[in-house]
C-alpha positions in Angstrom: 174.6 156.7 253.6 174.4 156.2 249.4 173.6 153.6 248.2 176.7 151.0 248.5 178.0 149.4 245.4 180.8 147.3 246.5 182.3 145.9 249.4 185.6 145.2 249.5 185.9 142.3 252.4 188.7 142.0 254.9 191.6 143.0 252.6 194.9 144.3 254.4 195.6 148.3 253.9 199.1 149.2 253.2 199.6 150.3 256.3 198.7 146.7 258.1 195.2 147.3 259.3 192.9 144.7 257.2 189.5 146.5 256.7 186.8 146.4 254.7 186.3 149.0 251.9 182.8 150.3 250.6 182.3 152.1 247.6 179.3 154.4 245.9 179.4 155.7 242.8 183.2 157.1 242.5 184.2 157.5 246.0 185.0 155.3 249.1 182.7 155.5 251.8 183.5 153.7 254.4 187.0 152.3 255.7 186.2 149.7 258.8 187.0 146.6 260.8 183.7 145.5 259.7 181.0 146.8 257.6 177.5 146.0 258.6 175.5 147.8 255.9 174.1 146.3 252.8 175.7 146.0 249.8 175.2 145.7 245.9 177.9 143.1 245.8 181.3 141.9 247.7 184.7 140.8 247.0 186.3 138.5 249.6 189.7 140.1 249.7 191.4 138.1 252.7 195.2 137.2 252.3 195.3 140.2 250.0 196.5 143.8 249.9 194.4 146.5 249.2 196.9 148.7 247.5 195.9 153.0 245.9 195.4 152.6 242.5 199.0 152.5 240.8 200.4 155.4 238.5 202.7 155.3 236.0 204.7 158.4 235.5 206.3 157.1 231.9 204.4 154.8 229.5 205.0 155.2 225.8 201.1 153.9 224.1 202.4 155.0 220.8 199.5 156.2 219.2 199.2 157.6 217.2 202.0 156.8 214.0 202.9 153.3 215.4 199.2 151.4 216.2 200.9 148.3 215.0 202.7 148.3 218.6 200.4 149.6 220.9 197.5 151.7 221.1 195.7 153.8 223.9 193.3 151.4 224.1 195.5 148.3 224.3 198.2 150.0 226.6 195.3 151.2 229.3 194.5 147.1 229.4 197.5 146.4 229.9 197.7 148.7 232.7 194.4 147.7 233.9 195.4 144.2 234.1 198.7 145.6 236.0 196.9 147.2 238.5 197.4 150.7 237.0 194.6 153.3 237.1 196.9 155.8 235.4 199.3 156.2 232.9 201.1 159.2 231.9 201.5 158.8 227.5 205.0 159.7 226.4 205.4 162.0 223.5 207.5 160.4 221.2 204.2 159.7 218.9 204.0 160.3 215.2 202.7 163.0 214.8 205.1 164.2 218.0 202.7 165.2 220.8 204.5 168.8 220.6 201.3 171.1 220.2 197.7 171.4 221.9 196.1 168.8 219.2 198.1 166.1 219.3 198.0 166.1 223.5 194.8 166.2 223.1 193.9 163.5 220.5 195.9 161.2 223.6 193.4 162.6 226.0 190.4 161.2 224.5 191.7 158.0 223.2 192.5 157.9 226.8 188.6 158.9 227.6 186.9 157.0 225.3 189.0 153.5 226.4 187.7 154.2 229.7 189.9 151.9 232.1 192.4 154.4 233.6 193.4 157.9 233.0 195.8 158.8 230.3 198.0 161.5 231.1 199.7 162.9 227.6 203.3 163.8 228.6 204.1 167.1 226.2 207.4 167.2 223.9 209.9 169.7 225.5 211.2 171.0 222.3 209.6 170.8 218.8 209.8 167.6 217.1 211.9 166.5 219.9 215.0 167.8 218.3 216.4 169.5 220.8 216.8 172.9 219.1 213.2 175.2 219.5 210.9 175.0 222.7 207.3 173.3 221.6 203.3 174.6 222.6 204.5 174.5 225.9 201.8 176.9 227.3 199.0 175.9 225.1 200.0 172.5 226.1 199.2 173.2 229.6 196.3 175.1 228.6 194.9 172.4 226.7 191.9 170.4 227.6 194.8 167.6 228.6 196.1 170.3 231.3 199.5 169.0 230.2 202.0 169.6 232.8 204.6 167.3 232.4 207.0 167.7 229.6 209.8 165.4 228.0 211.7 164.5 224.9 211.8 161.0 226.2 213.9 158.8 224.0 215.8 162.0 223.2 218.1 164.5 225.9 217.6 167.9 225.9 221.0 168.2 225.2 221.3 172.0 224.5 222.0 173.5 228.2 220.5 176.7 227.0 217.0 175.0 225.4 217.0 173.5 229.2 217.3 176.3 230.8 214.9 177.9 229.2 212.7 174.9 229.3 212.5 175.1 232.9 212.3 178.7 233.3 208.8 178.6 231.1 206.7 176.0 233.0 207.1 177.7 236.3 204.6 179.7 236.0 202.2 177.1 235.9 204.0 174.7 238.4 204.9 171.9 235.5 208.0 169.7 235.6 210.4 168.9 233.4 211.1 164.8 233.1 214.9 164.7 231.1 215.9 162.1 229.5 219.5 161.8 231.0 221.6 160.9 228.6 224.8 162.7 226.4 224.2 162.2 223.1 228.0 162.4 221.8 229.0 160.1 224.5 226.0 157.3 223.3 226.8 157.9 219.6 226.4 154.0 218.3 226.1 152.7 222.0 224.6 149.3 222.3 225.0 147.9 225.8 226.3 149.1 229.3 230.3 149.8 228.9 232.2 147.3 230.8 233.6 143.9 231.0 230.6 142.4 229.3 230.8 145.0 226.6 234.0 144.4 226.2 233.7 140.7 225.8 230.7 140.7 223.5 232.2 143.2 221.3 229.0 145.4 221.7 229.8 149.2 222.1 229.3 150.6 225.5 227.0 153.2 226.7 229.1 154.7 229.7 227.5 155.4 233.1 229.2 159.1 232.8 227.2 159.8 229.7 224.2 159.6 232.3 225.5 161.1 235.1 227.0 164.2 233.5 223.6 165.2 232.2 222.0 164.9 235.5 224.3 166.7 237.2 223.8 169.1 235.1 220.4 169.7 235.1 220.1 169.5 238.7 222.4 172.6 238.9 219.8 174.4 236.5 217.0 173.8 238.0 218.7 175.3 241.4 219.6 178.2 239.4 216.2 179.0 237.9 213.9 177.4 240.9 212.2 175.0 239.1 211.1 171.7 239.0 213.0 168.6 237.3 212.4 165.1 237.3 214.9 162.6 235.7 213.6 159.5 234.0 214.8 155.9 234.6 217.7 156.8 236.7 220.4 153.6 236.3 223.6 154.0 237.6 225.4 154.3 241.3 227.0 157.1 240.0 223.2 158.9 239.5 222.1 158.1 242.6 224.8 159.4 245.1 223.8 163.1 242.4 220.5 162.7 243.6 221.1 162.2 246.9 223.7 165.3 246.9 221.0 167.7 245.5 218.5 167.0 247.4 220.6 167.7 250.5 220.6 170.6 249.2 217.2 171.5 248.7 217.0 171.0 244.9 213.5 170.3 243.8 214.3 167.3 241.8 212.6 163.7 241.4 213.3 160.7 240.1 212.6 157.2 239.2 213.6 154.2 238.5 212.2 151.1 236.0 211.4 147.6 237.2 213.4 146.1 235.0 216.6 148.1 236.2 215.9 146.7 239.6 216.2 143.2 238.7 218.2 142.5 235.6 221.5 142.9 234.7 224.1 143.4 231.3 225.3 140.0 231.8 221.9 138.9 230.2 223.3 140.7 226.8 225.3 137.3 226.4 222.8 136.0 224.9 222.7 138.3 222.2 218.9 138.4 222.3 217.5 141.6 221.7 214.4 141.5 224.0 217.9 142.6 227.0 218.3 145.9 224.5 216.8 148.9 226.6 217.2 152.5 227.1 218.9 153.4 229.1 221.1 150.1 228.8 220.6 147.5 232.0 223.5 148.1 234.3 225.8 145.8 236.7 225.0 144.1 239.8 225.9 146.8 241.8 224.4 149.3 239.9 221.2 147.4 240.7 221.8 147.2 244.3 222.2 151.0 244.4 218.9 151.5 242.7 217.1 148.8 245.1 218.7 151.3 247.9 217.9 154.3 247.0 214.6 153.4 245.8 214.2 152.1 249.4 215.4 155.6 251.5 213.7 158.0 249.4 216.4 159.3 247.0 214.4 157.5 244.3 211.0 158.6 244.6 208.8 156.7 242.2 208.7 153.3 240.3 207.6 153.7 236.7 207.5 151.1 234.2 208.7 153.1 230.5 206.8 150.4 229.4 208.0 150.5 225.1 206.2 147.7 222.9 207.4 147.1 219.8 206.4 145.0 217.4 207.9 141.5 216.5 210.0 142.7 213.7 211.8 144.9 215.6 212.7 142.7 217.7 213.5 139.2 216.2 216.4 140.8 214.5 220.2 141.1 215.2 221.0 142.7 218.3 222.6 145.9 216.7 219.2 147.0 214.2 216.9 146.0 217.1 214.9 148.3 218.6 215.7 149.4 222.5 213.0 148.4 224.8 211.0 146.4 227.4 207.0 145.9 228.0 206.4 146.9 231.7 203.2 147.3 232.5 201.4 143.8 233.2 204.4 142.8 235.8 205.9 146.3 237.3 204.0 145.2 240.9 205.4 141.9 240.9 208.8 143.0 240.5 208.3 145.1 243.2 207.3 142.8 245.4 210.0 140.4 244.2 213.2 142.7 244.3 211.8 145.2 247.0 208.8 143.9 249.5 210.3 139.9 249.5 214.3 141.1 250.0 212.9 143.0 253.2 213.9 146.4 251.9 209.9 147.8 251.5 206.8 147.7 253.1 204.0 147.6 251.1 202.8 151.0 252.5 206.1 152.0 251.0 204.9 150.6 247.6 201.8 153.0 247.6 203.9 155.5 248.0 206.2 155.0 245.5 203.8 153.7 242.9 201.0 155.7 244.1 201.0 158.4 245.7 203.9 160.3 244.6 203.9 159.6 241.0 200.2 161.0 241.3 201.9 164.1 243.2 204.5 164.8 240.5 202.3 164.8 238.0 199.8 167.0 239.7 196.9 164.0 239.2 194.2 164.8 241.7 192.2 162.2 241.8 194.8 159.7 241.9 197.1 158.7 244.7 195.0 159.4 247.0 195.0 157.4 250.5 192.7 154.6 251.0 189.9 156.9 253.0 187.1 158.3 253.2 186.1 160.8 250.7 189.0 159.5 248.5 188.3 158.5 244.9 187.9 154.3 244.8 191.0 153.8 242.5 192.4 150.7 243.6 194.3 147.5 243.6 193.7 143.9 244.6 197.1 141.7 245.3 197.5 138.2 246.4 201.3 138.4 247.7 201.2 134.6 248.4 199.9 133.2 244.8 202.6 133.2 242.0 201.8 133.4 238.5 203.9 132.6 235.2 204.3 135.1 232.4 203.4 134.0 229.1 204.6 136.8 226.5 201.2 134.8 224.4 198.7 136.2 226.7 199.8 140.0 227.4 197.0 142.3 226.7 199.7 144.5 225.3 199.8 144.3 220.9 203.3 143.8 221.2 205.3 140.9 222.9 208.5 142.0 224.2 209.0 141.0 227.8 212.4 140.0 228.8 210.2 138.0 232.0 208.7 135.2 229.3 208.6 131.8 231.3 209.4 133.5 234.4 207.6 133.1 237.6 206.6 136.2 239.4 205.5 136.9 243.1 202.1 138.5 243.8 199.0 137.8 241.5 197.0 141.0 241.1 193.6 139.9 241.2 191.3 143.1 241.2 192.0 146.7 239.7 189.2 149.7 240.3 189.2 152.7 238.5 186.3 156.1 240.0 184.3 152.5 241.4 184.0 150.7 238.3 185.8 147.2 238.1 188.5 147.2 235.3 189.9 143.8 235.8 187.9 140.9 237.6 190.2 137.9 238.7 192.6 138.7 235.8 190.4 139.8 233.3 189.9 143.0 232.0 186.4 144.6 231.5 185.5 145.8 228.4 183.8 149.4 228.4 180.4 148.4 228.0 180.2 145.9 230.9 181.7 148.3 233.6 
């Protein structure tokens, strides 16, 4: 046997078994009751679970154009320190990540921070206006190997543009993640139309305006065979589309936030802006739904669309605020807190929808793998038991923007490894010389 670097003592596997873990070099070696062989070092890792490395299928890093609000470096320790060992960049940058370059500036920001892997999502259409398809194929060709593709933060709103969208990344087996979301039905839109709408005076942001566009482009993608994923799914409405196309054998995927799983538009009361997302935080049932689906399979992943922003964006009236939520540093707790503690998940079932298919959609290799040998040691350390207090002062994020300040969160991730090396040590994040 190699040389053993690590030992991961008597933490419980997602699937219930608690076994100890040894790691050389990148890879896991050995998965036991008990391992007798000698190692470099050892964690203790009893009362915790040993979760697959988590990977986040939408993560805007904003570099580069906004550095003032996150960067690739500051974004990856954040995810370090939430347990991620991959994030997948969004392409609403400036310059737009729309050609070969800019995907792969992302790439080795993403390299040279060394924490996780940074995934650059390509722009669907140039500019993300909607109107011309981008570098798609040298996109994919790339040294990122871009094969995800989105105008996050903007629809594809041309039927035709997304036809023909998802016609051209067939033949290289990429995805298409669609913003759902009408843009003449959201003109000015604020909040979630309803009764708190109503009340506040805030205009509403209908669920139809949502649902119209994914029923949509779940039809397309049946017609042309191809692959579509829709991003932060919110509504009941969405869901029971979702659930009807992939009855029928559609080849579609989709997600849903953290944030959408807990909170709700009655928080908009307040008129404080850090409550102003997009897509807008729905009703109580709406949430339910989500935690449902999200529970049988019709929601396949959790992914954070973690969106800094800087302070002045945010400490301003609620209408010329920008829309948006950190994610990154509590997504797992959620989880555990809306999911794992209401009875509705196992924590095998979090691997898989925070591990292991996210890492499948996205066509990430090394990541998502099961905790095994041969499998590449990308892993997390939680403590279900210990709570923990967020404190919107310490994020490792540059901005601040966490609707969860002063909250108390289940489940204290403790450890995070990323190909072997330790990114985050009892809560602290490694820099890149000391792994």
């Amino acid at each position: 046997m190699s040389t053993i670097d690590l030992v991961i003592k008597g933490g419980q596997l997602p699937d219930g078994r608690k076994a100890d873990i040894a790691i050389a070099g990148e890879q896991i070696v050995d998965v036991s009751d008990s391992f007798a062989g000698q190692a470099s070092r050892s964690i203790d890792a009893k009362g915790c679970i040993v979760l697959p490395g988590l990977v986040d299928l939408h993560t805007h890093l904003r570099e580069p154009g906004r550095e003032d609000a996150e960067t690739v470096l500051s974004g990856s320790r954040a995810g370090a320190k939430g347990g991620f060992t991959a994030l997948s960049a969004m392409a609403n940058t400036s310059p737009v990540a729309d050609t070969a370059g800019v995907v792969e500036q992302v790439y080795r920001l993403g390299q040279e921070a060394g924490l996780l892997d940074v995934f650059p999502i390509g722009a669907v259409t140039q500019g993300l206006e909607g109107k011309t398809l981008s570098e798609i194929g040298a996109m994919a060709d790339s040294v990122a190997q871009v094969r995800v593709f989105s105008d996050d933060g903007h629809c594809v709103s041309d039927p035709l543009v997304m036809r023909r969208a998802l016609e051209y990344i067939k033949k290289f087996g990429g995805v298409i993640a669609q913003h759902a979301q009408d843009p003449r039905m959201t003109i000015g839109s604020q909040m979630n139309e309803g009764a708190v709408s109503s009340r506040l005076g805030l205009k509403g942001w209908p669920a139809v305006a949502e649902e119209a566009i994914i029923a949509r482009d779940v039809l397309l993608a049946d017609h042309v065979q191809s692959r579509l994923h829709i991003c932060h799914l919110t509504t009941a409405g969405g869901v029971e589309i979702i659930r009807w196309a992939k009855a029928r054998g559609i080849d579609v995927t989709a997600e849903v936030t953290p944030h959408h799983l807990l909170l709700t538009d009655d928080l908009a009361s307040s008129y404080d802006p850090i409550y102003k997302v997009n897509p807008p935080l729905r009703t109580e049932s709406d949430v339910h739904a989500l935690r449902e689906a999200l529970a049988d399979g019709t929601i396949d992943i959790v992914a954070t669309d973690h969106a800094p922003h800087p302070l002045e964006d945010k400490e301003c009236e609620w209408q010329e605020a920008a829309f948006g939520m950190l994610g990154l540093e509590t997504a797992l707790s959620i989880v555990q807190k809306t999911m794992v503690d209401t009875g509705l998940m196992s924590w095998d079932l979090v691997a898989e929808r925070m591990s292991h298919t996210p890492a499948r959609i996205g066509g990430y290799l090394q990541q998502g793998q099961k905790i095994a040998v041969g499998s590449t040691a990308n892993l997390t350390v939680i403590n279900p038991t210990k709570s923990w207090t967020v404190d919107r002062d310490l994020v490792l994020s540059n901005s601040a923007n966490t609707p969860y300040h002063g909250h108390e969160l289940p489940g204290l991730i403790l450890h995070t490894f990323f190909k072997g090396k330790q990114t985050m040590n009892n809560g602290t994040v490694a820099d890149k010389e000391s792994m």
